[in-house]
C-alpha positions as YAML, in Angstrom:
chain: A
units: angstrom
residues:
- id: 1
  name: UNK
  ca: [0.00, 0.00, 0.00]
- id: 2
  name: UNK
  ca: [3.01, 2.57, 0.39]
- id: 3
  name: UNK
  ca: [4.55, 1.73, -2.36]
- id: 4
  name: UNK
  ca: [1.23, 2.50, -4.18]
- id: 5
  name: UNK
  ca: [1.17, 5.72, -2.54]
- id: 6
  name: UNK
  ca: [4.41, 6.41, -3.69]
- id: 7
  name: UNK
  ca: [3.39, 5.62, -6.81]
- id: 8
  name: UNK
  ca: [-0.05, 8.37, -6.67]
- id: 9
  name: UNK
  ca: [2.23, 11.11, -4.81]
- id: 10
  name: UNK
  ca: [4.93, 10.80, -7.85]
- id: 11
  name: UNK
  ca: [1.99, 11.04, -10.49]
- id: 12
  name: UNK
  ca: [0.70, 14.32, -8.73]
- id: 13
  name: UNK
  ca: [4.24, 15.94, -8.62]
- id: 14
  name: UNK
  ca: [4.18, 15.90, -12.08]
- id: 15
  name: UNK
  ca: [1.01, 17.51, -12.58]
- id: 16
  name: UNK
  ca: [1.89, 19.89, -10.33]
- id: 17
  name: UNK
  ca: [5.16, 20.82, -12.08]
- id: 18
  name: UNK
  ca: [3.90, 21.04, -15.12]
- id: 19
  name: UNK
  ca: [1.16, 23.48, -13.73]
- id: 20
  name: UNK
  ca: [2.57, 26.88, -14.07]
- id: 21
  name: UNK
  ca: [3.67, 26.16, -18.07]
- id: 22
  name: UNK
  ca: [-0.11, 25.08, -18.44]
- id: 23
  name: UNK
  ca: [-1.27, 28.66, -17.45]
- id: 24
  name: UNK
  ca: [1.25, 30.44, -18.76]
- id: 25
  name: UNK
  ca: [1.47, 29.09, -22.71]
- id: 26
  name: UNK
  ca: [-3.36, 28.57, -22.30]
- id: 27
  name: UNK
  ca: [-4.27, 29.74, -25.88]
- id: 28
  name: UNK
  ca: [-0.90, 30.00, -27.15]
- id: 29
  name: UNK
  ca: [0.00, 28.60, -30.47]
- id: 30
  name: UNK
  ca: [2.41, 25.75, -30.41]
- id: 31
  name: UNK
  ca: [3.76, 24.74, -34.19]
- id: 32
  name: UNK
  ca: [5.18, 21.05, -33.57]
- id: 33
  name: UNK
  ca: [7.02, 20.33, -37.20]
- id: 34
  name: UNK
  ca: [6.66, 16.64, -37.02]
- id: 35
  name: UNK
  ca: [9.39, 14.05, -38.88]
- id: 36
  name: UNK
  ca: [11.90, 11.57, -39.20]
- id: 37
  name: UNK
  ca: [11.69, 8.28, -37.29]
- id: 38
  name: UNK
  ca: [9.17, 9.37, -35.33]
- id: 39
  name: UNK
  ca: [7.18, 9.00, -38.28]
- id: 40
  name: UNK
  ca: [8.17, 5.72, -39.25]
- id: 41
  name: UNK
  ca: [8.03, 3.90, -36.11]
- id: 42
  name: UNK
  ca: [4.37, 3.12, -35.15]
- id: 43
  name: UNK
  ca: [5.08, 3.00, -31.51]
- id: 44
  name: UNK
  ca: [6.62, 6.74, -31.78]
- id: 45
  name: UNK
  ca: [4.28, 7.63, -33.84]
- id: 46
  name: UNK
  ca: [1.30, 7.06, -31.58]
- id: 47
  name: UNK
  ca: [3.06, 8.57, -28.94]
- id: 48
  name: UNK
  ca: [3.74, 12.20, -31.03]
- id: 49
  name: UNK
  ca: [0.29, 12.26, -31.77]
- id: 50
  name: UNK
  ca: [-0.95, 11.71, -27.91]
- id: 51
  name: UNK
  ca: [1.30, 14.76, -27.15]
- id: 52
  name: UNK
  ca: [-0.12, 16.77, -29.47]
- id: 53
  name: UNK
  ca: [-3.49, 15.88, -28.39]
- id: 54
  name: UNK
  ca: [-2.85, 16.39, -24.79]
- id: 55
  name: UNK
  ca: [-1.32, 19.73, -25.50]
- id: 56
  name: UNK
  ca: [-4.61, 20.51, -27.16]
- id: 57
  name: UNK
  ca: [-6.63, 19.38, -24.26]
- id: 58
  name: UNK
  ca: [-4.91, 21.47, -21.76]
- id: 59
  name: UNK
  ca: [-5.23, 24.84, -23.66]
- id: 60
  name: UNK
  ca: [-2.31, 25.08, -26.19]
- id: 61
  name: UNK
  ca: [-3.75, 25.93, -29.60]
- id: 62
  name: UNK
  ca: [-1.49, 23.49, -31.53]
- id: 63
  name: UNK
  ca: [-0.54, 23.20, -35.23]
- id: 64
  name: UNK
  ca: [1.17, 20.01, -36.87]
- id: 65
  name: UNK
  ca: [3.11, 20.30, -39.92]
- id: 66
  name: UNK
  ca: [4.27, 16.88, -41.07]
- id: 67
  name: UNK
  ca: [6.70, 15.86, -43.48]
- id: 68
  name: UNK
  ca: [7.11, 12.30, -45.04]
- id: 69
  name: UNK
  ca: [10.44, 12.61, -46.41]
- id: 70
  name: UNK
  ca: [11.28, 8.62, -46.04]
- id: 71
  name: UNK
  ca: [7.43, 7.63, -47.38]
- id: 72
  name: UNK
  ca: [8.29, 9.37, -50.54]
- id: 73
  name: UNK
  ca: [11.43, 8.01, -51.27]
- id: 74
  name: UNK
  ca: [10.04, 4.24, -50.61]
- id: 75
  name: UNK
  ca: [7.41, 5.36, -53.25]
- id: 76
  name: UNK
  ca: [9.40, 6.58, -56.27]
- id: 77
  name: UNK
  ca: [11.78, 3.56, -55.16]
- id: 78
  name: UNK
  ca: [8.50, 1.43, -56.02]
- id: 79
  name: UNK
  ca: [8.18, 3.30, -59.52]
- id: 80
  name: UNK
  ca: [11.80, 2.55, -60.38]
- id: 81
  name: UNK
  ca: [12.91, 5.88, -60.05]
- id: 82
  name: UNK
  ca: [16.02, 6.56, -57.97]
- id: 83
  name: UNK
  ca: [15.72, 9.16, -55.30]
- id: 84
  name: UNK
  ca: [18.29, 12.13, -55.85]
- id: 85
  name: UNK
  ca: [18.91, 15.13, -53.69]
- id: 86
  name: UNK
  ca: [21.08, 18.08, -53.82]
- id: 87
  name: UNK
  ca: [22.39, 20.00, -50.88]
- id: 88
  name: UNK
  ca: [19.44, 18.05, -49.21]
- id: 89
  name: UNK
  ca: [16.65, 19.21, -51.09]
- id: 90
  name: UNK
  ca: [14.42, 16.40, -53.39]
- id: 91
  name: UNK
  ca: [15.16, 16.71, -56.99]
- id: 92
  name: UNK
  ca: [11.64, 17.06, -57.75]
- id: 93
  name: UNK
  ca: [10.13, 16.63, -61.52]
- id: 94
  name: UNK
  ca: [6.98, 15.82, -62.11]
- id: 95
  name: UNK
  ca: [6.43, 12.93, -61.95]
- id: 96
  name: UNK
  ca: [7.84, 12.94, -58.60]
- id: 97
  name: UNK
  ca: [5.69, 15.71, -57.45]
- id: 98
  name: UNK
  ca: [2.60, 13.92, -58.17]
- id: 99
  name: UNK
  ca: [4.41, 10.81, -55.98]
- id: 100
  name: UNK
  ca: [4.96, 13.51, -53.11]
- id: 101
  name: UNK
  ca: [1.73, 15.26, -53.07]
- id: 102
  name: UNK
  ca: [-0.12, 11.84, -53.22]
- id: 103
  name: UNK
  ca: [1.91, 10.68, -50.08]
- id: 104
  name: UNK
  ca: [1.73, 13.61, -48.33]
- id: 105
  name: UNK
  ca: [-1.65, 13.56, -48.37]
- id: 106
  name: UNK
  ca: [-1.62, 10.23, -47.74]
- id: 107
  name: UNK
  ca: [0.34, 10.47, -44.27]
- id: 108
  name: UNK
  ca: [-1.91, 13.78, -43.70]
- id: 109
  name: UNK
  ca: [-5.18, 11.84, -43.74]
- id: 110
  name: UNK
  ca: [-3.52, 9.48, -41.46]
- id: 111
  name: UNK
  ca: [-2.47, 11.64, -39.04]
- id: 112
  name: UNK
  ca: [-6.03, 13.09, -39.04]
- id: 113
  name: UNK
  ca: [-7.95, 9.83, -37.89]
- id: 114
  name: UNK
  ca: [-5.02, 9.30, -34.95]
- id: 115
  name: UNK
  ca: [-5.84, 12.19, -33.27]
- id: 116
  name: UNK
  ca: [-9.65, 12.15, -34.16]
- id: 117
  name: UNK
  ca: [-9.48, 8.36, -32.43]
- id: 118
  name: UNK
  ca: [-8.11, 10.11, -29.27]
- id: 119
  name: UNK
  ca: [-11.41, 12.50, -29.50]
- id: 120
  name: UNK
  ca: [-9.65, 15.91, -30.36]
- id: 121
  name: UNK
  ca: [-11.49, 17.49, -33.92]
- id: 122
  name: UNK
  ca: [-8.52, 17.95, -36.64]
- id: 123
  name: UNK
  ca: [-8.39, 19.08, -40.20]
- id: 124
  name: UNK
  ca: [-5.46, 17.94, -42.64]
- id: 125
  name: UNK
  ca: [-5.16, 21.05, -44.83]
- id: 126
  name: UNK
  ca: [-1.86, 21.45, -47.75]
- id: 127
  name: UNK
  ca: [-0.30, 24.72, -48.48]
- id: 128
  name: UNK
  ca: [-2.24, 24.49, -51.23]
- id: 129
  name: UNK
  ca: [-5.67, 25.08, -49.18]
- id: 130
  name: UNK
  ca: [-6.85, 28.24, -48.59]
- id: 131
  name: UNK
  ca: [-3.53, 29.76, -50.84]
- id: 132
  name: UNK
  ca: [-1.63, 29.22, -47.34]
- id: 133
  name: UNK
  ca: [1.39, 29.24, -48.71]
- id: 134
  name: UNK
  ca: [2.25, 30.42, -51.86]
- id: 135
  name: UNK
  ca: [5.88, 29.51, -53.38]
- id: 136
  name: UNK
  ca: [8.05, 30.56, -56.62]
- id: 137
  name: UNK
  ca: [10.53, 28.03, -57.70]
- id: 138
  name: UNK
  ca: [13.74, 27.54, -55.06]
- id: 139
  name: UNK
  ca: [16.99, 26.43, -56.73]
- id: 140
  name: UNK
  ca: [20.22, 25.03, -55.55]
- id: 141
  name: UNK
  ca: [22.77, 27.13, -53.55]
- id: 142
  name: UNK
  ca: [24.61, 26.34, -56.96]
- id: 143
  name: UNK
  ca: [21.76, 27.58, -59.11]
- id: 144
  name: UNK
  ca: [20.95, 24.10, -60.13]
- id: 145
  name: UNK
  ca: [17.06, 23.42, -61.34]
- id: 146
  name: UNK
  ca: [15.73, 21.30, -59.30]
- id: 147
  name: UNK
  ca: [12.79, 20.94, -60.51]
- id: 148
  name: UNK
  ca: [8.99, 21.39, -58.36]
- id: 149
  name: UNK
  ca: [10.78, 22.36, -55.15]
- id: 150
  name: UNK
  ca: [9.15, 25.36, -53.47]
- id: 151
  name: UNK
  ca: [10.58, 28.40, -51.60]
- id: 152
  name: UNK
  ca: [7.81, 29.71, -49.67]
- id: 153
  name: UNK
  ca: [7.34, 33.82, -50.57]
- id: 154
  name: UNK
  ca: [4.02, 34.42, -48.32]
- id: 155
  name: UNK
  ca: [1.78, 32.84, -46.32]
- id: 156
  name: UNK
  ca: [-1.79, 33.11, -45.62]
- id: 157
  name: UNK
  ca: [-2.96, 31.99, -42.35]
- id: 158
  name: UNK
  ca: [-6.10, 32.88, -41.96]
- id: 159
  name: UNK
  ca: [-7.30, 29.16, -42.82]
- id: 160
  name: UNK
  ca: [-5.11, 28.04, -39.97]
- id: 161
  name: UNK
  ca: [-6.76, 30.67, -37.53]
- id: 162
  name: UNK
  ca: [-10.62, 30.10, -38.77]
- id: 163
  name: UNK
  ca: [-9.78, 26.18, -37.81]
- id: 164
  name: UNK
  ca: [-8.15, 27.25, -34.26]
- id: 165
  name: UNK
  ca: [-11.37, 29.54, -33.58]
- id: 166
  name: UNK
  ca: [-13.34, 26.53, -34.12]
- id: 167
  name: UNK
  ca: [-11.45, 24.48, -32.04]
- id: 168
  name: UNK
  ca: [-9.92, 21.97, -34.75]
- id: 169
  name: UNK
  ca: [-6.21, 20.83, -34.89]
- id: 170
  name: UNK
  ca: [-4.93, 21.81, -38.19]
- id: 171
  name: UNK
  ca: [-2.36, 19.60, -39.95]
- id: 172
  name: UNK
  ca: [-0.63, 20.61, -42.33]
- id: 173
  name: UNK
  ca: [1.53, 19.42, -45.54]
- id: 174
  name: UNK
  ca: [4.22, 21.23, -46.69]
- id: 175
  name: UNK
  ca: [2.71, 21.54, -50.71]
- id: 176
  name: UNK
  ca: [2.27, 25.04, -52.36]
- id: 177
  name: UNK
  ca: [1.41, 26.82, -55.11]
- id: 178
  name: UNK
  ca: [3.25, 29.07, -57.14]
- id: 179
  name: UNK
  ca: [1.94, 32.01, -59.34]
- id: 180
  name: UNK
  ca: [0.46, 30.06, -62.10]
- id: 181
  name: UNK
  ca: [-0.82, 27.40, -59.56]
- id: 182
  name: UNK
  ca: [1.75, 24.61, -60.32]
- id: 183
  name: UNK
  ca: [2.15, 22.20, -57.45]
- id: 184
  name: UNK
  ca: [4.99, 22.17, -55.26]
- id: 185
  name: UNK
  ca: [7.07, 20.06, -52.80]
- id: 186
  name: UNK
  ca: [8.66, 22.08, -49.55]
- id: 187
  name: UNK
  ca: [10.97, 21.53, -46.88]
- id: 188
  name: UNK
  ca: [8.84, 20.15, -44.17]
- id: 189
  name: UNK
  ca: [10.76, 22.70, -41.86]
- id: 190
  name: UNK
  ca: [11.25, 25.30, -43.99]
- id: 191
  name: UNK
  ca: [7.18, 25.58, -44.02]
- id: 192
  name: UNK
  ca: [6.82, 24.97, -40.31]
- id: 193
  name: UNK
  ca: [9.39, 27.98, -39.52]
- id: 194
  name: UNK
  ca: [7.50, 30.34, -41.86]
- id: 195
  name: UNK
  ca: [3.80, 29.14, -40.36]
- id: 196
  name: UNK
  ca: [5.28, 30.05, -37.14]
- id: 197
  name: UNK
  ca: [6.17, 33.17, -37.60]
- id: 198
  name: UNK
  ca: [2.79, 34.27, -40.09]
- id: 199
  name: UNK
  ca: [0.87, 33.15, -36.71]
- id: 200
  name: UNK
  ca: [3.21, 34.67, -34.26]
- id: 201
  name: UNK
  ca: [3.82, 31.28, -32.56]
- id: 202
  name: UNK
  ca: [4.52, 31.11, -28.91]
- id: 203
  name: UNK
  ca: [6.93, 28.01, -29.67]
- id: 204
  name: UNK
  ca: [8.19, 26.05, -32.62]
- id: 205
  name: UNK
  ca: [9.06, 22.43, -31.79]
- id: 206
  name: UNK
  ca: [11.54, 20.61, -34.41]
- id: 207
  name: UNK
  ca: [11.31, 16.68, -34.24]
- id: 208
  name: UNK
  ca: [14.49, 15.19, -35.05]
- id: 209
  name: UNK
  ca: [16.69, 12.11, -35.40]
- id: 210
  name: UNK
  ca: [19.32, 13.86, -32.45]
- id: 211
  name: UNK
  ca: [19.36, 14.68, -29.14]
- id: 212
  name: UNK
  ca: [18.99, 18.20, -30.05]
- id: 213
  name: UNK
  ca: [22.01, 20.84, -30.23]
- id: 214
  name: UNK
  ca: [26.50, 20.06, -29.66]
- id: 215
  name: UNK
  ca: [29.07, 22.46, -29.86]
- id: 216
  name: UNK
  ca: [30.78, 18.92, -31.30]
- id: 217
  name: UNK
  ca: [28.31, 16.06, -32.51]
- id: 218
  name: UNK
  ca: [31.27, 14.05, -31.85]
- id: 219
  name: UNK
  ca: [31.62, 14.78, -28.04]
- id: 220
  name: UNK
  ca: [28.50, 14.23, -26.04]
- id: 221
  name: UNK
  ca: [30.02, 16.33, -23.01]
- id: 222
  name: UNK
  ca: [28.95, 19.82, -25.25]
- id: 223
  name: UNK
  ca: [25.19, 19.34, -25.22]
- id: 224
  name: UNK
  ca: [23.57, 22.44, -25.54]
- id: 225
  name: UNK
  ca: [19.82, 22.69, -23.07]
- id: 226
  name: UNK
  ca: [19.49, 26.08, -23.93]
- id: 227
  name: UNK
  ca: [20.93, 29.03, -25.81]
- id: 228
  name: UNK
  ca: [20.43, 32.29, -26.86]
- id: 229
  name: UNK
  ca: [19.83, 33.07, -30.76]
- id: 230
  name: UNK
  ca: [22.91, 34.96, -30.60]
- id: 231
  name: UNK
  ca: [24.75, 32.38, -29.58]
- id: 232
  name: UNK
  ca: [23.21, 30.19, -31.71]
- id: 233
  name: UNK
  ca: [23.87, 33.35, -34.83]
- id: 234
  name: UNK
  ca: [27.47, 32.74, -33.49]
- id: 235
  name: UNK
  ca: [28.06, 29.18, -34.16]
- id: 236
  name: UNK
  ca: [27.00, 29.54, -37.22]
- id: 237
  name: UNK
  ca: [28.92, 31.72, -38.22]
- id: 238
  name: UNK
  ca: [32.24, 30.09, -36.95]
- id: 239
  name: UNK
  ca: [31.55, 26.74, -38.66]
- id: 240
  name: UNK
  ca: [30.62, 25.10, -35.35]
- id: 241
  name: UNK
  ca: [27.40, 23.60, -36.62]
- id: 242
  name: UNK
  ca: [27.77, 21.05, -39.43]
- id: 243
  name: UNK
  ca: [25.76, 19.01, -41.97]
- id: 244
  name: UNK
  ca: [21.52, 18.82, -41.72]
- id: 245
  name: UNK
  ca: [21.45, 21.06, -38.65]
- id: 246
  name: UNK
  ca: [23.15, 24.15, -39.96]
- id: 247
  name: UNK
  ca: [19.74, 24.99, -42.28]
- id: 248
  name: UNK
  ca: [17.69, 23.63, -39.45]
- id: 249
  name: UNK
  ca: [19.72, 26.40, -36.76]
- id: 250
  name: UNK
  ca: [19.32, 28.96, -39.68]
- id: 251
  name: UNK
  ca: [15.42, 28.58, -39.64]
- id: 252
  name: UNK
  ca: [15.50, 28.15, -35.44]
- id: 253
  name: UNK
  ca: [17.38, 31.89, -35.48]
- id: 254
  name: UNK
  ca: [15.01, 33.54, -38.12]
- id: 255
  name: UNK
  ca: [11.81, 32.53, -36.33]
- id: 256
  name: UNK
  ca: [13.28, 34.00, -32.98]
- id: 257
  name: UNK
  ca: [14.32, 37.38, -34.89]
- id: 258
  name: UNK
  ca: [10.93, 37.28, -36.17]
- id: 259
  name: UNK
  ca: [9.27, 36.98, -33.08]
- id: 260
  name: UNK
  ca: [8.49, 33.28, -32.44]
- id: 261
  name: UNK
  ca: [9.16, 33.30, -28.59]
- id: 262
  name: UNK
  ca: [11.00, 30.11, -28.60]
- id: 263
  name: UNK
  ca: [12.54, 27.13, -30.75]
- id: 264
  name: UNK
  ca: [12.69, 23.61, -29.38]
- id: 265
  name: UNK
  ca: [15.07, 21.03, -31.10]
- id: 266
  name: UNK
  ca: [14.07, 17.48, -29.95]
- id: 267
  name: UNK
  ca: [14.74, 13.93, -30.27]
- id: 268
  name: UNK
  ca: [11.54, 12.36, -31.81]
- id: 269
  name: UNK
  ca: [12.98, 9.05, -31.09]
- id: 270
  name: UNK
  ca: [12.26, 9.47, -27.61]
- id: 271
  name: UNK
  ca: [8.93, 8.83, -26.34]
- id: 272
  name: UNK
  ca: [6.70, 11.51, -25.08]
- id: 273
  name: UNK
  ca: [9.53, 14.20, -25.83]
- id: 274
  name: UNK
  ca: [7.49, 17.43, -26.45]
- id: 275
  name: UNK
  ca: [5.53, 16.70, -22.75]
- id: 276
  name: UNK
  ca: [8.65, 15.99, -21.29]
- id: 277
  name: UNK
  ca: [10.34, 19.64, -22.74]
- id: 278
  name: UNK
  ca: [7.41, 21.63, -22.25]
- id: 279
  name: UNK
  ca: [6.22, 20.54, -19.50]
- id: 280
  name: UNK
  ca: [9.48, 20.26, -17.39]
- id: 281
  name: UNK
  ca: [11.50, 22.29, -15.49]
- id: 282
  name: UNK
  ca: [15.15, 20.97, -17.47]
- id: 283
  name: UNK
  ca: [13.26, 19.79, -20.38]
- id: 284
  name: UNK
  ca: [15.43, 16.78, -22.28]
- id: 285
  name: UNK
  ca: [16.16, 18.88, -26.15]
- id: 286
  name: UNK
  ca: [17.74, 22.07, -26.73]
- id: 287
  name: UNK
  ca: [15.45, 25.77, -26.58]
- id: 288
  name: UNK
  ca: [16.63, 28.62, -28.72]
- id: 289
  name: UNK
  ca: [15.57, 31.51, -27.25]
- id: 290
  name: UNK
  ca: [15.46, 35.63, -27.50]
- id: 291
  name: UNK
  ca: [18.29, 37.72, -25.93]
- id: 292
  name: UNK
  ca: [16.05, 39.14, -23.58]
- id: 293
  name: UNK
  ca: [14.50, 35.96, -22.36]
- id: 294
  name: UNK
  ca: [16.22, 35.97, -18.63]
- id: 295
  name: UNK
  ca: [18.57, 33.23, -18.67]
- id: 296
  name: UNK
  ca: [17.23, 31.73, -15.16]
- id: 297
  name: UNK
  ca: [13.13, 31.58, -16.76]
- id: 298
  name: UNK
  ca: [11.99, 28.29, -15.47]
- id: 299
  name: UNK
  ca: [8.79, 28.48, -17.68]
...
C-alpha cells in the first residue's frame, strides 16, 4: 500500500510541475514540425500524436506540420525511379511531385484519424488550401534546377486561424502553389518555420533524429539545453554547426528574430519528448531563445 502511494504522490508531482507552463502558454500557439523516425516507427508515432493531443486538451492551440520525407522516397523507389537530392533538397520533376503530393496527403489523412481516435477534432489542410502558402521556384545554392521544389514567398494563415477559432487541430503538408498554380514540394521545416512566424507562434518544436544541439556532434560532453539566438547566430557563423542542422539552426534563429518566442530542437525518437520539454522544469532537447528571455526563466 506505500509503495502505491508512492506511486499516486509521484503522479501528482508531475502535474503539479507542469502546472505553471499550463497557465502560462493557455491559448498560445504551439507549431510542432513533425518528422523523421518518429514517423516511421508506429510506436513513436502514436506517442507524437498523444502529445499533441494532450497539449490541445490542456489549452495550447497546436498546429502540426508533417513531413514524409522517407514515405516518398520508398514510393518513387516502387516506380523505379532513384531518389536524388542536392544540398538536401528532393530533386523534384513531375512525376515525382505527383508521388509527393499523393503521399503527403496520404500520411496527412492518417495523421487526421489518430488524433480524431483520441477525440480531439482535426483538419489535414496542404499549403495548397486556402492559398496558405504560396511559393516561386527555389533552386540550388549552386543555381541548379531542381525541378517542383518550393521556396515559400508568403503565407496566408487565416485558414489556420478560422480552424483554431473553431477548435480543430490543423495539420498541415508542406505543398504550395506558385503564381500560375503549379504544385509544389517544400521543406517540411522550412514551411513549419514560416507558419510560425505568419501566426506569431509562442513556440516552434523541431522533431528530429538527435538529441537536439553540440558544440561537437562528436563529443556528447557539449550538449547544448538552452541558448540564446545569438549564440546560436554565433556558431553559425564560426563553422561550429555542421551538416543537416546548420539549415535547421538557420530557420531556429530567423523565427526568434521574427518573433516566435522560442525554438525547441528534440529527439523524436524518444517517447513523449514534447511533454517531457514543455512541461518540465530541465526539459530533455535544446530551446533557442530571445536575448532578452532571462537566462534563469523556469517556464
Amino acid at each position: 500500500m506505500e509503495k502505491d502511494m508512492e506511486k499516486f504522490l509521484e503522479k501528482a508531482n508531475v502535474l503539479i510541475e507542469a502546472l505553471p507552463y499550463i497557465q502560462k502558454f493557455n491559448r498560445k500557439i504551439v507549431i510542432v514540425k513533425y518528422g523523421g523516425s518518429a514517423m516511421t516507427d508506429h510506436s513513436l508515432e502514436q506517442k507524437v500524436i498523444e502529445d499533441a493531443v494532450l497539449l490541445k486538451l490542456t489549452g495550447f492551440k497546436v498546429i502540426i506540420v508533417h513531413g514524409g520525407g522517407k514515405e516518398i522516397s520508398r514510393w518513387v523507389d516502387k516506380v523505379g525511379k532513384e531518389p536524388k537530392f542536392v544540398d538536401g533538397l528532393r530533386v523534384t520533376d513531375e512525376e515525382t511531385m505527383e508521388i509527393a503530393e499523393m503521399v503527403l496527403n496520404k500520411v496527412n489523412k492518417n495523421l487526421v484519424a489518430m488524433v480524431e481516435k483520441l477525440g480531439v477534432k482535426a483538419v489535414g489542410v496542404s499549403g495548397k488550401d486556402g492559398n496558405l502558402l504560396k511559393v516561386n521556384k527555389k533552386l540550388s545554392s549552386s543555381g541548379e534546377d531542381i525541378g517542383y521544389v518550393g521556396n515559400i514567398t508568403e503565407v496566408n494563415p487565416k485558414i489556420l486561424y478560422d480552424l483554431l477559432e473553431k477548435d480543430f487541430l490543423p495539420i498541415v503538408a508542406p505543398i504550395g502553389l506558385d503564381d500560375e498554380y503549379h504544385s509544389y514540394n517544400i521543406n517540411a521545416d522550412d514551411a513549419a518555420c514560416e507558419i510560425a512566424k505568419a501566426v506569431d507562434a509562442e513556440k516552434l518544436a523541431f522533431l528530429t533524429d538527435v538529441e537536439g544541439l553540440y558544440k561537437d556532434f562528436n563529443d556528447k560532453s557539449t550538449f547544448i539545453s538552452r541558448i540564446s539566438v545569438s549564440e546560436a547566430k554565433r556558431l553559425i557563423e564560426s563553422g561550429t554547426i555542421q551538416g543537416g542542422m546548420l539549415p535547421k539552426l538557420r530557420n531556429c534563429t530567423e523565427a526568434i528574430d521574427e518573433g516566435v518566442h522560442r525554438v525547441h530542437i528534440l529527439d523524436g525518437r524518444i517517447p513523449h519528448c514534447l511533454l517531457l520539454e514543455i512541461f518540465t522544469k530541465k526539459g530533455i532537447g535544446t530551446a533557442i531563445v530571445a536575448d532578452e528571455d532571462p537566462i534563469n526563466l523556469e517556464v
